[in-house]
C-alpha positions as CSV (number, residue, x, y, z in Angstrom):
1,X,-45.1,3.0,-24.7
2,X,-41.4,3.4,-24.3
3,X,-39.9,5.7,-22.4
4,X,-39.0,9.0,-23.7
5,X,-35.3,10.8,-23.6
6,X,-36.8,12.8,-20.6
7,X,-37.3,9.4,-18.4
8,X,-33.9,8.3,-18.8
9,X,-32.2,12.1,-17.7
10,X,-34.9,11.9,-14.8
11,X,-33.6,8.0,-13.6
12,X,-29.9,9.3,-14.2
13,X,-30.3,12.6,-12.4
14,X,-32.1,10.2,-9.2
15,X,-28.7,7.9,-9.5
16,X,-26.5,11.0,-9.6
17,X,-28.0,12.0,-6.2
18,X,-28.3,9.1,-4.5
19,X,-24.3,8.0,-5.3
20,X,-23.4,11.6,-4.0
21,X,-25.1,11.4,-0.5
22,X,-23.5,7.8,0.1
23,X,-23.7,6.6,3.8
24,X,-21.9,3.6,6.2
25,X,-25.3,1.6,6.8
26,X,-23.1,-0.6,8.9
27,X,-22.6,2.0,11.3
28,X,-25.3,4.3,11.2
29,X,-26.9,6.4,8.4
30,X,-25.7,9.7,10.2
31,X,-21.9,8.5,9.4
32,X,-20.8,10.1,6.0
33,X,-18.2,8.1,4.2
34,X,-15.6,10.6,4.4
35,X,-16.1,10.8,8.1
36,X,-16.1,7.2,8.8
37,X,-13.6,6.9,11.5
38,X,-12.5,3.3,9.8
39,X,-11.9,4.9,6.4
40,X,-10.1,7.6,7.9
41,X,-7.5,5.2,10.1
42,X,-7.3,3.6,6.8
43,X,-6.5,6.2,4.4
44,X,-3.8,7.0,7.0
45,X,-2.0,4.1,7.2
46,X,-2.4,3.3,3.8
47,X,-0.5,6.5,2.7
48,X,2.3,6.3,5.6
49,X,3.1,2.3,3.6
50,X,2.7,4.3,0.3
51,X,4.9,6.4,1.2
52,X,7.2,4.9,2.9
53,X,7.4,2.2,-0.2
54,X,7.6,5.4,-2.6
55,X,10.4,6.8,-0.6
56,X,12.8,3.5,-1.5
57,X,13.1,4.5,-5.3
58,X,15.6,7.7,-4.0
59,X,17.3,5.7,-1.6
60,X,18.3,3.2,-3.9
61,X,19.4,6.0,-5.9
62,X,21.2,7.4,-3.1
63,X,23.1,4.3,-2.5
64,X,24.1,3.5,-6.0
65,X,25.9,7.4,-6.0
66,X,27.4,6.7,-2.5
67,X,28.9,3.6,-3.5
68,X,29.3,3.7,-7.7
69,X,27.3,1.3,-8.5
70,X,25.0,2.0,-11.9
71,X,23.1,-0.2,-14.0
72,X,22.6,1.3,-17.2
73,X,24.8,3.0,-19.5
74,X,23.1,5.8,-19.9
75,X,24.0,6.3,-16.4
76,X,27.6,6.6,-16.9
77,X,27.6,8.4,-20.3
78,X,30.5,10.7,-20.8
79,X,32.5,8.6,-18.6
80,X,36.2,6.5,-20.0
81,X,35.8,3.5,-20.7
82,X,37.8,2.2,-17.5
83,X,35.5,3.9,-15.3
84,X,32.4,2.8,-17.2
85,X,34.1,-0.7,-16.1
86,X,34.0,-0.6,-12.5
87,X,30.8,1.7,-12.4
88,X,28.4,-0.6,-14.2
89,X,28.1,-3.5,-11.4
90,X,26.0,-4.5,-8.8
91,X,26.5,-3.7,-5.2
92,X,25.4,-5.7,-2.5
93,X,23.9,-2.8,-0.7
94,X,22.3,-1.2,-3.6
95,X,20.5,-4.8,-4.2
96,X,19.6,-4.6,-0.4
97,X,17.3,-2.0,-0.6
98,X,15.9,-2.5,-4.2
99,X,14.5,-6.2,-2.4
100,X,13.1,-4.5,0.0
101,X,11.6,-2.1,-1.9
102,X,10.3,-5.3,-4.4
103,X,9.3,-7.1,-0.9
104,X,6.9,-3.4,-0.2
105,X,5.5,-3.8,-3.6
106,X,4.6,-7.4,-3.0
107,X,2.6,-6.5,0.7
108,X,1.8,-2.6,0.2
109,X,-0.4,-2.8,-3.2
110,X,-2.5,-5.9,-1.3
111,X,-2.7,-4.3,2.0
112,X,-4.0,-1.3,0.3
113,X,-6.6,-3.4,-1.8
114,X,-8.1,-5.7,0.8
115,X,-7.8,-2.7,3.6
116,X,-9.7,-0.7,1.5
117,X,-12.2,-3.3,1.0
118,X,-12.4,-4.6,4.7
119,X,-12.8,-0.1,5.2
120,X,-16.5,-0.9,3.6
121,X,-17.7,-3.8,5.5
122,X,-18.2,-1.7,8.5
123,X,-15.6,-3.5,11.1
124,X,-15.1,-3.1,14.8
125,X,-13.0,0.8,14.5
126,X,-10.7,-0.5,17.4
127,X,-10.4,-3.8,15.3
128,X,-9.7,-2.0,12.2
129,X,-7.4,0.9,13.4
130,X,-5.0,-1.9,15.3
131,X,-5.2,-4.0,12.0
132,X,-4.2,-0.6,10.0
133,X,-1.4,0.1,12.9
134,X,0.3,-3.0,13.1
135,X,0.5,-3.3,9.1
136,X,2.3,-0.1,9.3
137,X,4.6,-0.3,11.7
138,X,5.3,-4.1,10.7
139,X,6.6,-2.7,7.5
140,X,8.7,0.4,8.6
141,X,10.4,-2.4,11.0
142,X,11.1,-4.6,7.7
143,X,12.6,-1.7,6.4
144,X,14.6,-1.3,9.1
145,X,15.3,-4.8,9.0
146,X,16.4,-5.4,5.6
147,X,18.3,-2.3,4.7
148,X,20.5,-2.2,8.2
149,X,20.5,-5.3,7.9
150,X,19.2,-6.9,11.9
151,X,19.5,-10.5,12.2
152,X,17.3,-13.1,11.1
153,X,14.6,-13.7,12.4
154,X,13.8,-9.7,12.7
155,X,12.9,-9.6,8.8
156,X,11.2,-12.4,8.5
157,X,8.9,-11.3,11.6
158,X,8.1,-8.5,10.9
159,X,7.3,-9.4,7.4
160,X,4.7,-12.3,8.6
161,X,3.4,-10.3,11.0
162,X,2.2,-7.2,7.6
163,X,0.8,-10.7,6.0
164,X,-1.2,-12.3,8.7
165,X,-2.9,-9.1,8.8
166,X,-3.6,-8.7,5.3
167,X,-5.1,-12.1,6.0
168,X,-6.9,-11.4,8.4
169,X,-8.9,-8.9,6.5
170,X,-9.2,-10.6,3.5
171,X,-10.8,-12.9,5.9
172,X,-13.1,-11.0,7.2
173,X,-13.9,-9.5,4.0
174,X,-14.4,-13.0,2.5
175,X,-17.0,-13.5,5.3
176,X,-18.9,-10.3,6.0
177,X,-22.3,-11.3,4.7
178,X,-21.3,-14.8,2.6
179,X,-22.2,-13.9,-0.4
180,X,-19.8,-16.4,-1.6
């Protein structure tokens, strides 16, 4: 006999409660998700590099108004012709920080991804919290780095040392439990 509108609501509502109450098995069944000392160092460091990579859309636009730089016409509207001239280029400082802001895009959005999935396997916390750290300060030093600019190899060091993590927990991730 198939089962009746009423068994599918009961099986739903039993999914709908066990989802709600989920728990870290890896580290004990007392540990609530949202008080997962992992999770927490990583939703930290995650939204300083966030933030930090967020915070390079106004400084490019503070550095195109300090030095007259523009790209787009629309930015210049209402302006003569002579000065649309010299305020539509590119300036080598305004290109500065929109790389670096392209290089945060390029390490941020896949730090955030494989963090967040290395968060779940249940690592080592002092593992996990230097791996969060050292991402994060890796990438406020590239910032520093590119937009000052320091000399080579300061940029390139710092922006290894962001990857080799993110490899390093993609790693681990990879081989958790080898389901592969």
């Amino acid at each position: 006999m198939p089962c009746s509108h009423d068994c599918v609501f009961d099986i739903d509502v039993k999914l709908l409660v066990d989802t709600s109450d989920f728990r870290m098995g890896t580290r004990g069944a007392t540990t609530s998700f949202l008080e997962d000392e992992v999770f927490l160092a990583f939703s930290t460091y995650a939204t300083i590099v966030v933030l930090k990579t967020m915070l390079m859309a106004p400084l490019t636009a503070y550095y195109r108004f300090t030095r007259g730089a523009f790209s787009n016409e629309e930015d210049v509207r209402g302006k003569s012709e002579e000065q649309k001239k010299r305020l539509l280029r590119n300036h080598p400082d305004v290109d500065r920080v929109r790389r670096c802001h392209q290089n945060d895009l390029e390490n941020v959005v896949p730090f955030v991804l494989v963090g967040l999935l290395y968060s779940l396997t249940g690592p080592d916390a002092a593992t996990a919290i230097t791996y969060f750290r050292v991402f994060a300060a890796s990438r406020l030093c590239h910032t520093v780095a590119y937009v000052l600019p320091l000399p080579q190899p300061s940029r390139a060091l710092s922006w290894l040392t962001g990857l080799v993590v993110t490899f390093c927990m993609a790693y681990s991730v990879l081989t958790h439990k080898r389901l592969l």
